[in-house]
C-alpha positions in Angstrom: 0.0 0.0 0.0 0.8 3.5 -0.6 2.9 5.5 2.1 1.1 8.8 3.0 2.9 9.7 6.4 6.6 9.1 7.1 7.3 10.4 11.0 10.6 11.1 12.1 12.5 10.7 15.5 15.0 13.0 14.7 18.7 12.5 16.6 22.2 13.4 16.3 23.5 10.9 13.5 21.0 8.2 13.0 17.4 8.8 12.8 14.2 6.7 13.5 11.9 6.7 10.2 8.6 5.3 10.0 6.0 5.4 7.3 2.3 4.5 7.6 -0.6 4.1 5.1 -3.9 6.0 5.1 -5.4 4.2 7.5 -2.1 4.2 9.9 -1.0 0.6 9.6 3.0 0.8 9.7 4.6 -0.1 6.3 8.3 0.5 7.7 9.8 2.1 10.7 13.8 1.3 10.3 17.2 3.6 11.2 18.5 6.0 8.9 21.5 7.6 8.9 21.7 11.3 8.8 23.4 11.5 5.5 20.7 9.1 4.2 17.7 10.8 5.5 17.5 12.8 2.0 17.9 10.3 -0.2 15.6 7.8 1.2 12.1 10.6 1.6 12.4 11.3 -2.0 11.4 7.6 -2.8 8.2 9.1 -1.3 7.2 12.3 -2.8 3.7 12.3 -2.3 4.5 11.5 1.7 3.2 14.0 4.1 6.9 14.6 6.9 5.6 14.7 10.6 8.6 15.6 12.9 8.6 17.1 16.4 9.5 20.4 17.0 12.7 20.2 18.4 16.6 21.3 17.9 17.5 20.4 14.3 13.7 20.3 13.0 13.8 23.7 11.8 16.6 23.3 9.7 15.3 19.6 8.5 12.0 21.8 7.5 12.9 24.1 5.6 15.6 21.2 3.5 12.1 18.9 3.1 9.9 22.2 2.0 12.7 23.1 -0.5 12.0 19.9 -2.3 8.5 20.4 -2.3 7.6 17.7 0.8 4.7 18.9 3.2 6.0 19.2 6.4 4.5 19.5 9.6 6.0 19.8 12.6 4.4 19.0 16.4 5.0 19.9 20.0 7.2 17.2 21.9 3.9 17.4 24.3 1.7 16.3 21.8 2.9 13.7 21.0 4.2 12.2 24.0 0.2 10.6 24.8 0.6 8.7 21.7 4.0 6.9 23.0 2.9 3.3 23.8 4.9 0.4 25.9 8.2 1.5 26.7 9.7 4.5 25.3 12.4 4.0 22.3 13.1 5.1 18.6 10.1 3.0 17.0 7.5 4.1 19.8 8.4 7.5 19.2 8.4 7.7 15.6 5.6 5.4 15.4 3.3 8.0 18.2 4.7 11.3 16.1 2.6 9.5 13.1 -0.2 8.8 15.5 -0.1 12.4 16.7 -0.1 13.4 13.1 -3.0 12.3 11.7 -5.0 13.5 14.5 -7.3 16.4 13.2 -7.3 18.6 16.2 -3.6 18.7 16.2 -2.1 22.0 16.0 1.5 22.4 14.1 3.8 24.7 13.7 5.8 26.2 10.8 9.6 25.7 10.7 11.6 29.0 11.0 13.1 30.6 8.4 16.9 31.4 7.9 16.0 34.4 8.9 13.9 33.8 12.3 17.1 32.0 13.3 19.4 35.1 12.8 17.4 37.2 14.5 16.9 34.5 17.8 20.3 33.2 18.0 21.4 36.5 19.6 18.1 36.3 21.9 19.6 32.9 23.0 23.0 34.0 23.6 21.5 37.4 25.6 19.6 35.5 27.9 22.5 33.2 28.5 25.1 35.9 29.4 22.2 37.3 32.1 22.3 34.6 33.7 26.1 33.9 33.9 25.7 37.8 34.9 22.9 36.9 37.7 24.9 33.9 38.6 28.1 35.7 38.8 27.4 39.2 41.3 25.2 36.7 43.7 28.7 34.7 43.6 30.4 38.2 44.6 27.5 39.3 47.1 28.1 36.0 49.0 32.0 36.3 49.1 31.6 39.6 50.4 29.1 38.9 53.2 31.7 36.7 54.2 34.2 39.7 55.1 31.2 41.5 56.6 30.6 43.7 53.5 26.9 44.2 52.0 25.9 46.2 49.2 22.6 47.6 48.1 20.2 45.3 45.6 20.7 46.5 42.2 23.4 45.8 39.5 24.7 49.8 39.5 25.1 50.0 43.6 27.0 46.8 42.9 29.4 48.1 39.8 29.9 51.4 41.8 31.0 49.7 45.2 33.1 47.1 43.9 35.9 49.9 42.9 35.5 51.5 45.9 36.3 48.2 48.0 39.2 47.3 46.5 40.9 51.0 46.9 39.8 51.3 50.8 43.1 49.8 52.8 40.6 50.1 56.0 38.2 47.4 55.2 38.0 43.9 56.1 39.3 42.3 52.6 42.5 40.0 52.7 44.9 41.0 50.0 43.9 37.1 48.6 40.3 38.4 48.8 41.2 41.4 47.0 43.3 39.4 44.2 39.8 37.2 43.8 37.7 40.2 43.7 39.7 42.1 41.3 39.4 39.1 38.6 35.6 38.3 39.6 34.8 42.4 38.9 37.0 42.0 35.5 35.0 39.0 34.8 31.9 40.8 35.0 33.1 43.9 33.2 33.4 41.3 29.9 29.9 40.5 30.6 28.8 43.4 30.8 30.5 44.4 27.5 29.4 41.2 25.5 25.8 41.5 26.6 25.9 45.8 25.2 27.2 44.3 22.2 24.3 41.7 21.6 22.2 44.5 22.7 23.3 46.6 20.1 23.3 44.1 17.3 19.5 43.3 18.4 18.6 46.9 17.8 20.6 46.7 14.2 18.1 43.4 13.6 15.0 46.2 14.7 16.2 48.9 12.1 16.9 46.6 9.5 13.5 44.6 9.3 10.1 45.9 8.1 7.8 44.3 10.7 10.6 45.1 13.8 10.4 48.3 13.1 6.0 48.7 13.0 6.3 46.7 16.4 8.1 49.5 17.8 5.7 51.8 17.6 3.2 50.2 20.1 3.5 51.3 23.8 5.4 48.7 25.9 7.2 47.1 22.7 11.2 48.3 21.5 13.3 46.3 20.0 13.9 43.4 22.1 10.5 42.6 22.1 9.7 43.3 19.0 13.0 40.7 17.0 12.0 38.5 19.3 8.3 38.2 18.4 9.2 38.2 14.6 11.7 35.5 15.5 9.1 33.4 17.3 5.8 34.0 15.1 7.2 34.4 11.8 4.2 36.2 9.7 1.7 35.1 12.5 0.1 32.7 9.7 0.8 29.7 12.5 -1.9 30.8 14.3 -5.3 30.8 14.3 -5.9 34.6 16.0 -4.8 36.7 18.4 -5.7 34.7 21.2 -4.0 31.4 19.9 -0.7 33.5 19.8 -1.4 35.0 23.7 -2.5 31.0 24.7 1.0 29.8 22.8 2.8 32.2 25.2 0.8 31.1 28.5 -0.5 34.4 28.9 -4.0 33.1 29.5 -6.0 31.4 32.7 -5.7 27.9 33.6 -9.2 26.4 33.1 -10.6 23.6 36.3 -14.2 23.0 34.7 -16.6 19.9 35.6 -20.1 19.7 36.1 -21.0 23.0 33.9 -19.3 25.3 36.3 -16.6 27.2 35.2 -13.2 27.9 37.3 -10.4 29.8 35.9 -6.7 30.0 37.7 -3.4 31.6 37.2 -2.0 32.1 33.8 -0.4 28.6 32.4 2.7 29.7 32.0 3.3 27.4 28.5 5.2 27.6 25.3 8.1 30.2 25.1 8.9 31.9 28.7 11.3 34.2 27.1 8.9 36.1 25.1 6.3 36.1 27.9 8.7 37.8 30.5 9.8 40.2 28.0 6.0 40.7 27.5 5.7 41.2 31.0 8.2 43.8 31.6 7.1 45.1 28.7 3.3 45.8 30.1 4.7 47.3 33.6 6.7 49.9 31.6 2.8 50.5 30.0 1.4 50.8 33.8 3.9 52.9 35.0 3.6 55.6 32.7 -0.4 55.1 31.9 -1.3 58.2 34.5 0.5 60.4 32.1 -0.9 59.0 28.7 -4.7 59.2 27.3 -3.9 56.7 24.4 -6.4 53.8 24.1 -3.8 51.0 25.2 -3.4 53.3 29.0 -6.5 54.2 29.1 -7.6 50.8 29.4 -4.5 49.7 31.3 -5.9 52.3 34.3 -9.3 50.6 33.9 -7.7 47.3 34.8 -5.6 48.5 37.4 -8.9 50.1 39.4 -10.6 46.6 39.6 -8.0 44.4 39.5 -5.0 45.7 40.7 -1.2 46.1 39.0 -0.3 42.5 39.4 -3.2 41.1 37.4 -2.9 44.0 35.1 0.8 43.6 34.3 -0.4 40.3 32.9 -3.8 41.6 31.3 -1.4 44.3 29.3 1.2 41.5 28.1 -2.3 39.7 26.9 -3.1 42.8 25.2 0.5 43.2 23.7 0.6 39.4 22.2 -2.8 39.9 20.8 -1.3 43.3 18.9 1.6 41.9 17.6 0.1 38.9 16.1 -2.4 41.0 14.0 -0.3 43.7 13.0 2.4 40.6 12.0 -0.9 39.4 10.1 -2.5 41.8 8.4 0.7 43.7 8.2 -0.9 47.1 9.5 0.5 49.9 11.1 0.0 50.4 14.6 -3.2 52.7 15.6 -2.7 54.1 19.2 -6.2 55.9 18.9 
């Protein structure tokens, strides 16, 4: 019978391939090597590619597309219902066919060359925070130890630093001092390497046509904006606004049974990154919404009277999502009135 769905387990050098008929019974589900991948899908053009959405599926995507395959790619936790017995190469590729050719599935496009560009340097900023973060609560600590405590805040902490290792009258050992000289050096390169990415983000804003319409809502600059483009593409992946907000757990948890309605805290799914930058994003909107009569802080103060800034902060990043995706989507221009 004719193979209509090939599934991929996709790994490092040898992949798990299987390929199922119209009505799902297996026809094959062997090993292929990477370099072999290629050369054994063509023998099925007419093969719908199911692969989950994972490190190396992007690039896999857009190699299958070129050579006119359909691809579609799933969520790992989408699939992972449909893995049965114990879990290996053939369950898996076996349950990302299953998942497939379920109708209410939801996939997701493969990034372009250019998505990747833009979120590689995302990926690399949000690393260096945290080596930042991990490094002056690493100096904090060795400094309590001598007695000495500084202020919260990254400036308080650059400024004192200096200062300590020039006064002969406090409690540092010259070995303390020797550590605390290269420690402050250390994060002085940090620092540096993380203005740099910052600066090549903003070059990625300037340079791309729907960066720079993001910019213009309240709340959004460039961060936010590259990194939106970089995770929604055109916004043609999903189905509205509210699909895009849900994709970025930026809406309530549901408990429903018996036809009574419950609603939680926000589900905190899909990409975290986005939705703290969101988040910051929307308290920059609160804090200056006394002072601005656009539509976007108008109702921002509306929020905040009957629910409070917490819930707000959240009910503005909500907002934010659900603008990006449709000026992304209909490619409009933003309208702050």
């Amino acid at each position: 019978m004719k193979v209509t769905l090939i599934g991929i387990d996709l790994a490092k050098n040898v992949l798990q391939v299987c390929g199922v008929n119209q009505v799902g019974k297996t026809l094959f589900n062997r090993t292929v090597k990477r370099t072999q991948l290629l050369k054994t899908l063509v023998q099925y053009p007419d093969a719908v590619i199911a692969m989950e959405a994972c490190s190396g599926s992007n690039y896999w995507g857009r190699e299958l597309l070129s050579r006119g395959f359909e691809v579609k790619l799933i969520p790992p936790q989408h699939v992972k219902p449909f893995v049965k017995g114990n879990k290996n190469d053939r369950n898996d590729a076996f349950a990302i066919c299953e998942a497939a050719m379920r109708p209410n599935i939801i996939f997701v496009k493969p990034r372009t060359l250019a998505q990747v560009d833009i979120i590689i340097s995302h990926r690399i900023r949000e690393r260096r925070i945290r080596v930042r973060t991990a490094l002056t609560n690493q100096i904090r600590g060795l400094l309590s130890e001598y007695g000495i405590v500084i202020p919260k805040g990254r400036d308080p902490l650059n400024l004192a630093l200096p200062e300590l290792l020039e006064d002969a009258d406090n409690s540092l050992t010259t070995t303390a001092r020797r550590y605390i000289r290269e420690l402050l050096d250390e994060l002085y390169a940090i620092n540096a390497s993380i203005k740099a990415l910052e600066k090549e983000i903003r070059l990625q804003a300037r340079n791309h046509e729907d960066t720079k319409r993001l910019t213009a809502i309240r709340g959004v600059a460039e961060i936010i904006a590259t990194a939106s483009v970089s995770f929604a593409g055109d916004g043609s992946g999903y189905q509205n606004g509210r699909h895009f907000s849900a994709n970025l757990g930026l809406v309530p948890k549901e408990f429903s049974s018996g036809g009574k309605q419950k609603l939680g805290a926000i589900t905190k799914r899909g990409n975290s990154y986005l939705r703290r930058q969101l988040i910051q994003g929307a308290w920059s909107v609160i804090r200056y919404a006394k002072n601005n009569d656009d539509r976007l802080s108008v109702w921002a103060r509306k929020v905040i009277e009957r629910r409070g800034k917490q819930k707000a902060a959240v009910a503005v990043a909500n907002k934010l999502a659900r603008i990006i995706w449709a000026m992304l989507y209909y490619k409009t221009e933003y309208r702050p009135s």
